[in-house]
C-alpha positions in Angstrom: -0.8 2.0 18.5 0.1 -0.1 21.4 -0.8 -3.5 22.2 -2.7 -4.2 25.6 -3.2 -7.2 28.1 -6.7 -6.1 28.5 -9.5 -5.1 25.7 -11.5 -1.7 25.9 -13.6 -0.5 23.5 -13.0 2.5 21.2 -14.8 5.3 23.1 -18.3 2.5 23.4 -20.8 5.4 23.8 -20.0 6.2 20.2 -20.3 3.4 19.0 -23.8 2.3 20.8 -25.7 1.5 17.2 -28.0 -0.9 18.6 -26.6 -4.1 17.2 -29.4 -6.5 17.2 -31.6 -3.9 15.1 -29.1 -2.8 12.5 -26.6 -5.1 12.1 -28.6 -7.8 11.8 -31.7 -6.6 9.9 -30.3 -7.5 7.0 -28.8 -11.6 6.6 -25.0 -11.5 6.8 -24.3 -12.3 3.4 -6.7 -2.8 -1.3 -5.7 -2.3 -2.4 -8.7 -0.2 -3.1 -10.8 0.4 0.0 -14.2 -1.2 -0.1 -17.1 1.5 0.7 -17.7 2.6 3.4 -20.4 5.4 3.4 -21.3 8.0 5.8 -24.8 9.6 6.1 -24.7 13.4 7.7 -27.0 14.1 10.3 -30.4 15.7 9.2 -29.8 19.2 10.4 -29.3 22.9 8.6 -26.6 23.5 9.8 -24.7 24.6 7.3 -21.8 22.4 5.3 -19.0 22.9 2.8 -18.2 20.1 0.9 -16.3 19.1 -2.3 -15.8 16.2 -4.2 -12.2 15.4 -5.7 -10.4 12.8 -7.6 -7.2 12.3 -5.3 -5.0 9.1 -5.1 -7.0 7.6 -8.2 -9.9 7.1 -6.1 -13.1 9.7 -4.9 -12.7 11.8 -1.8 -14.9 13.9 -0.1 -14.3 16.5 2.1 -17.3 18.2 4.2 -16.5 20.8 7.3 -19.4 21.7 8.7 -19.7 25.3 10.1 -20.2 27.0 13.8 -23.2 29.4 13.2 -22.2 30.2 16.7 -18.8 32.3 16.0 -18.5 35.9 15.6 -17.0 35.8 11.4 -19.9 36.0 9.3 -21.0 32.8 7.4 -19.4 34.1 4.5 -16.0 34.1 6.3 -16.6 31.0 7.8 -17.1 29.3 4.0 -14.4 31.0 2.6 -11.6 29.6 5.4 -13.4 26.2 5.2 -13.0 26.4 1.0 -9.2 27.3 2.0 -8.6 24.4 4.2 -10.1 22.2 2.1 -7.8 23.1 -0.8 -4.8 23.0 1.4 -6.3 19.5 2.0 -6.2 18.5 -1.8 -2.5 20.1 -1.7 -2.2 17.6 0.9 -3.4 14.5 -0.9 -1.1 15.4 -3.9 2.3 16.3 -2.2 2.0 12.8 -0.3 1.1 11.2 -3.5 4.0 12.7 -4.8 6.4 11.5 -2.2 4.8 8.0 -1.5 3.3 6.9 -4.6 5.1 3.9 -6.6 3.7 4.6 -9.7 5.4 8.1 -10.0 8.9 8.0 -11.2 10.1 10.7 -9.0 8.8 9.8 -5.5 10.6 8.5 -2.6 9.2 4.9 -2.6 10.3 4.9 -6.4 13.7 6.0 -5.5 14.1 3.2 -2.8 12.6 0.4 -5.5 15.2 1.7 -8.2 18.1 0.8 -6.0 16.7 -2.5 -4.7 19.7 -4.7 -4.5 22.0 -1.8 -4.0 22.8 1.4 -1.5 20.6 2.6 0.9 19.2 6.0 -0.2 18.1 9.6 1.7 14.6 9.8 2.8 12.4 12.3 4.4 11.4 11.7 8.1 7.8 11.7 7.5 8.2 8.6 5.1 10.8 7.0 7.6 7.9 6.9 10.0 5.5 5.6 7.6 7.0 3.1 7.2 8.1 1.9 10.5 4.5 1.9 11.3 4.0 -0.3 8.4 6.9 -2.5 9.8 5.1 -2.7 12.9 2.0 -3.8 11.5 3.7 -6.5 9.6 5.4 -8.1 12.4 2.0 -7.7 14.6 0.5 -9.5 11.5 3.2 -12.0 11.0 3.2 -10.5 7.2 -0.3 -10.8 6.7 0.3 -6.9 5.9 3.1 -6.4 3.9 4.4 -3.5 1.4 6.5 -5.7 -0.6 3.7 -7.9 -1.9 3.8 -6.1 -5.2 5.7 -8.6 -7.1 2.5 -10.9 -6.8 0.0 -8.2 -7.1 1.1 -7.6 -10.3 0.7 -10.7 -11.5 -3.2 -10.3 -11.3 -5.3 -8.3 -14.3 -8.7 -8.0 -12.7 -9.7 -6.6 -16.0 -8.9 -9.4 -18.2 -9.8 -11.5 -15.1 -6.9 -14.3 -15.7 -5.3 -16.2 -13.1 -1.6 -16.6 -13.0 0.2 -19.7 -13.7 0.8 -21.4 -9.8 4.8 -21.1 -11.1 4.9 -17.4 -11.6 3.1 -17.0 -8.6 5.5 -19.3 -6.7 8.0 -17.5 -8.1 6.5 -14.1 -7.0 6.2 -14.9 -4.0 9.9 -15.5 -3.3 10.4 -11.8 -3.3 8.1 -11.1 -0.7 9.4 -10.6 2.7 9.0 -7.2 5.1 12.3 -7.9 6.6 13.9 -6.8 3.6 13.1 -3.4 3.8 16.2 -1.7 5.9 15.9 1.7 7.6 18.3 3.5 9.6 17.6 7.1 11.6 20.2 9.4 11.8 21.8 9.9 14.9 19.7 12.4 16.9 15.9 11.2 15.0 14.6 15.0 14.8 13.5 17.0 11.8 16.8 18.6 11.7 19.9 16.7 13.3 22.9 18.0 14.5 24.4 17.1 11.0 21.8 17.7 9.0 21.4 13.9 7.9 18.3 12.0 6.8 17.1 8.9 7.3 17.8 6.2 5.1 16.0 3.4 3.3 17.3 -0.1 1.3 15.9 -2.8 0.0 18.0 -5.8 0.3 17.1 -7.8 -2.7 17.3 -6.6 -6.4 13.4 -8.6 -7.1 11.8 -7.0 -3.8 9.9 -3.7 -4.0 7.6 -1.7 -2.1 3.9 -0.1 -2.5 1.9 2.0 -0.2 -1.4 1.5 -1.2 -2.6 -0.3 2.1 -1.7 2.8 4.1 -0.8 5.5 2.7 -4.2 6.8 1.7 -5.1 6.5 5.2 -1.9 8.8 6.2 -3.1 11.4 3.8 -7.0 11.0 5.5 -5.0 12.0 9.4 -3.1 14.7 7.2 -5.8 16.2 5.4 -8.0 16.0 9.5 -5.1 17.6 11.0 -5.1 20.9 8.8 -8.4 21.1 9.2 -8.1 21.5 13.2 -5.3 24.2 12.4 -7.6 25.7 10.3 -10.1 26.0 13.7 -12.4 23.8 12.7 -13.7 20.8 14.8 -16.7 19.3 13.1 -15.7 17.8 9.3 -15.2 14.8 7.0 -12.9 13.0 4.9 -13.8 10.0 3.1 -10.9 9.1 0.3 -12.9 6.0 -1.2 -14.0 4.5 2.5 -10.8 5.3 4.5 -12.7 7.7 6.3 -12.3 10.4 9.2 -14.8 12.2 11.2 -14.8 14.6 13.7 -17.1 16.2 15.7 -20.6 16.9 15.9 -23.0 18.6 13.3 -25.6 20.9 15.7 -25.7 18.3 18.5 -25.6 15.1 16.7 -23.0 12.1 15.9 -21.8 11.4 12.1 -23.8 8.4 10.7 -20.9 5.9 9.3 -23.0 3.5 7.2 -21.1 -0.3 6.5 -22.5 -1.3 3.3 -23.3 -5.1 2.9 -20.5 -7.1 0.9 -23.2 -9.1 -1.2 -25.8 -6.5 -1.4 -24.8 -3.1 -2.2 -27.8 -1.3 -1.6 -27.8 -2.3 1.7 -25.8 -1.1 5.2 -25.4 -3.7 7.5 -24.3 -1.3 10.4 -24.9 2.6 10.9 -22.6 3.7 13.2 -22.9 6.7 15.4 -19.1 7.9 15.6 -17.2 10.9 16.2 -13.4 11.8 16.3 -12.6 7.9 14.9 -11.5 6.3 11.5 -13.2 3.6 9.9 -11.9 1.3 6.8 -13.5 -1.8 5.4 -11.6 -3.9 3.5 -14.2 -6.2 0.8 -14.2 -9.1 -1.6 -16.5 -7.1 -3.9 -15.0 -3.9 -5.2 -12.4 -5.3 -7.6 -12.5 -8.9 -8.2 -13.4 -11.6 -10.6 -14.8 -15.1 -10.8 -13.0 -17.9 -13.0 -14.6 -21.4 -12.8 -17.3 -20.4 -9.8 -14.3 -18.9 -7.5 -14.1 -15.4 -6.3 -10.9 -14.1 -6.6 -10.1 -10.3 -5.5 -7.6 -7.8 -5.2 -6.6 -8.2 -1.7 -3.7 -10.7 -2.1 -2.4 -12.6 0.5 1.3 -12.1 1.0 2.1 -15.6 2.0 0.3 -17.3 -1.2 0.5 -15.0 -3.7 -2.9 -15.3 -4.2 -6.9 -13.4 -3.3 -7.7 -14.1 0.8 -11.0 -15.6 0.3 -11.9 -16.2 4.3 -13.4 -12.8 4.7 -16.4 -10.9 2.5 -15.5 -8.0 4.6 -13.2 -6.4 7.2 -14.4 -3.2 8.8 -11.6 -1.4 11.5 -12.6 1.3 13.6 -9.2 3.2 15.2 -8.2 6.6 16.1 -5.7 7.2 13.1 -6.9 6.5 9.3 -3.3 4.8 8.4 -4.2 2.5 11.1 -7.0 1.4 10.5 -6.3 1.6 6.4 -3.9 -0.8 7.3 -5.1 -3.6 9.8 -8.6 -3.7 7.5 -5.7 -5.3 4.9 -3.9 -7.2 8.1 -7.2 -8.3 9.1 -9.1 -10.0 6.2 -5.9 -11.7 4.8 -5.3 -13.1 8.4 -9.4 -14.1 8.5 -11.8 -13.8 10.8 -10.3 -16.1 14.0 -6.1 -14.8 13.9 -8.0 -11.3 12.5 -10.2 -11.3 15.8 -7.0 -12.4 17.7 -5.2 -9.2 16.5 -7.7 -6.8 17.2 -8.6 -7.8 20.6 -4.6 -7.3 21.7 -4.9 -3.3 21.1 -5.7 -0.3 22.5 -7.8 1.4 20.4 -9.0 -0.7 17.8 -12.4 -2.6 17.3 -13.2 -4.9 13.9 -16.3 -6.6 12.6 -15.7 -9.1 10.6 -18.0 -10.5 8.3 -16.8 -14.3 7.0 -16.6 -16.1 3.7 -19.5 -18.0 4.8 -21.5 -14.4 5.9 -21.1 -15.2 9.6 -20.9 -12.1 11.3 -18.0 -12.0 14.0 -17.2 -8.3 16.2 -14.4 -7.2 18.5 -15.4 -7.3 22.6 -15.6 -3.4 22.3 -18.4 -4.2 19.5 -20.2 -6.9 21.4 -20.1 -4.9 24.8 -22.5 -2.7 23.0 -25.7 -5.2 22.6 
């Protein structure tokens, strides 16, 4: 994602939705992903979909079928029910590699040896995590993997609230800049020498976690095997990162934002296609001690819940992207949030405020 001197909107005849009637016909009232929903079109065309556990949250996959080539339908189910479980293959080996809580993966590997030698990595983590580099220094560490040390200081089940001097103390081993990576020589999937890249973490108390992005990654994984699969029209929603692509007959996806204060209620219904959406929200995990809301989304710099957003919803071309600046975004809040947004290509936000205020990218507002 680059940044850009001047805004444009992401692909704005996709994302007509006809502001004034749906997003406000309703009053404005990590992590896990808040939910987003999507809503297929009402056609009969015909869809194969499952639903999975993946990555500790719900995902959904749905490919929807062209009635129009020459394989029978039957065909056309079974390849679709093959590239969906080389989907869920997906999901699992990148779980396997990037998950924390797994002993064995890389990320675990680099936080064992925190404090001490860099160790081998696989390129496809390398880059993950440069891009999650990049996003913190666009975010001046509003977005940072190595907020873990504070994170864990917060049970939302037994809803407690740290002692401020554990949380000080937390928050002395958060820092981005700590994480060191090094590319071989000649960065390809095999160089000359056959090295890898490498990965260190420069203080013994820092460690990483992918949870802001990594989902995400496995979302533009999981869309990319379906296109090498040949299909073209589909959907992937791993707990509201979401992906889709395509048309179903001849119309748009629907991706529904829910309300962060009223969950029966969508606040936008987005006509998209070929786009990822996140929302980040104050109401998924989260608990209330002495009338204030605290949630899961902590913000690096504190140690404790951002509380200037009730919502964060990114719309971008890749899922890890947007995954990640709906994170960047709400612990920024809505003004250096807004400010973010509007310096890339690619990349629209609405934002909704901790007082319900409703603030949108230009790409959003050039819609109305």
């Amino acid at each position: 994602m680059q940044p850009r001197g001047c805004k444009g909107s992401v692909q704005p005849a996709l994302l007509a939705f006809c502001l004034m009637g749906l997003l406000f016909g309703h009053s404005p009232t990590h992590a896990e992903r808040a939910a987003t929903q999507y809503l297929q079109p009402q056609t009969q065309q015909p869809t194969v979909s499952r639903d999975v556990s993946l990555m500790s949250t719900r995902v959904v996959f749905s490919i929807v079928l062209d009635n129009n080539i020459d394989n029978s339908t039957d065909n056309n189910t079974t390849s679709a029910e093959k590239a969906i479980d080389q989907a869920i293959n997906e999901f699992r080996r990148i779980e396997a590699v990037m998950s924390e809580w797994q002993p064995d993966s890389e990320v675990s590997r680099i936080n064992r040896n925190a404090g001490g030698d860099a160790v081998e990595i696989s390129f496809e983590l390398f880059r993950l995590l440069q891009a999650a580099r990049q996003i913190s220094t666009l975010s001046d560490g509003a977005f940072d993997i190595s907020f873990r040390s504070a994170g864990k200081l917060w049970d939302f089940r037994k809803a407690t609230v740290p002692e401020p001097d554990q949380v000080q103390q937390a928050i002395q081993h958060i820092d981005y800049r700590r994480l060191e990576l090094s590319a071989p020589a000649m960065d390809s999937e095999v160089s000359e020498q056959g090295e890898l890249p490498k990965a260190r973490i420069s203080h013994a108390e820092t460690s990483i976690g992918l949870g802001a992005i990594a989902k995400g990654y496995a979302v533009d994984r999981a869309a990319q095997l379906f296109r090498q699969a040949g299909f073209d029209a589909f959907s992937i929603n791993a707990g509201g990162d979401l992906y889709v692509a395509g048309r179903k007959d001849e119309n748009l996806w629907k991706v529904g934002i829910q309300h962060p204060r009223e969950r029966d209620k969508l606040m936008a219904n987005l006509p998209a296609s070929n786009l990822a959406v996140a929302t980040s929200g104050d109401y998924e995990r989260f608990f209330i001690h002495n009338g204030q809301r605290y949630s899961h989304i902590i913000n690096p710099h504190t140690g404790y819940p951002a509380s200037d957003c009730q919502s964060v919803t990114i719309i971008a071309e890749r899922a890890f992207w947007a995954d990640a600046l709906a994170t960047a975004v709400f612990v920024l809040g809505p003004s250096k949030g807004l400010a973010l947004v509007e310096t890339m290509n690619g990349v629209e936000t609405l934002i909704v405020d901790d007082q319900g205020e409703v603030v949108m990218s230009s790409g959003f507002q050039g819609t109305r």
